[in-house]
N, C-alpha and C positions, 0 to 999 in steps of 0.2 A: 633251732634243731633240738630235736629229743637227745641226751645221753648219750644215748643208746647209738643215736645217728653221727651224734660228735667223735662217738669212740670209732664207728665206723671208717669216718671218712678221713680220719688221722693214721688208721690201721693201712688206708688206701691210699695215703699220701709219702706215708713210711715204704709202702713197697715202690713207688713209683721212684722214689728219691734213691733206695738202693739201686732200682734198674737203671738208671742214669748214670750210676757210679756215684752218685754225692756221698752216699755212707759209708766212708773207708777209715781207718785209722790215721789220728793225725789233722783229721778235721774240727774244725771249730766252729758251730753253728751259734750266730747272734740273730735277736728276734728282734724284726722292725712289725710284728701282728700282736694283735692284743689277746688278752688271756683266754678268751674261747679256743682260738685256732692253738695256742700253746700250750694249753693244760693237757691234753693228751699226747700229742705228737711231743710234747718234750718228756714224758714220759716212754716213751719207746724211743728218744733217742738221751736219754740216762747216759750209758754210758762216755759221752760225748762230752765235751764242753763246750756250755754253754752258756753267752751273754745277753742282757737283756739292758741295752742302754736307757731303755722308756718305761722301764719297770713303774709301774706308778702311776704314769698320766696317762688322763683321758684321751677320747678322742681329739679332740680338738688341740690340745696340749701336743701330742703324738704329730700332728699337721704339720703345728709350729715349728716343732723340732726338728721333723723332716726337710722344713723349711729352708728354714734357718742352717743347716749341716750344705742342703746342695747349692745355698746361694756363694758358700763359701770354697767350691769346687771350678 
């Protein structure tokens, strides 16, 4: 996706997620999506906090950990 469409469909994920209630105070969003989908949508959601336990790795790295987190649920 162009920019242009990233900032888009972040701008349109932001409203969706309010309509639902997700963005209220008190909330803490952590990111299991890689840095496409989070470079803008975590920027409209700033004010918020927010963690990123996969900061860093790759795709496949990102699998693993996934992995590995729900074998131990």
């Amino acid at each position: 996706m162009s920019s242009q469409k990233k900032k888009a469909w972040a701008q349109d994920v932001f409203r969706q997620m309010k309509k639902a209630g997700v963005v209220r105070p008190g909330v803490q969003f952590v990111w299991l999506a890689g840095q496409n989908y989070k470079k803008n949508l975590g920027l409209l959601l700033s004010s918020f906090p927010q963690r990123d336990p996969m900061k860093g790795l790759r795709m496949g790295e990102r699998l693993s950990w996934l992995s590995k987190r729900l074998s131990d649920v």
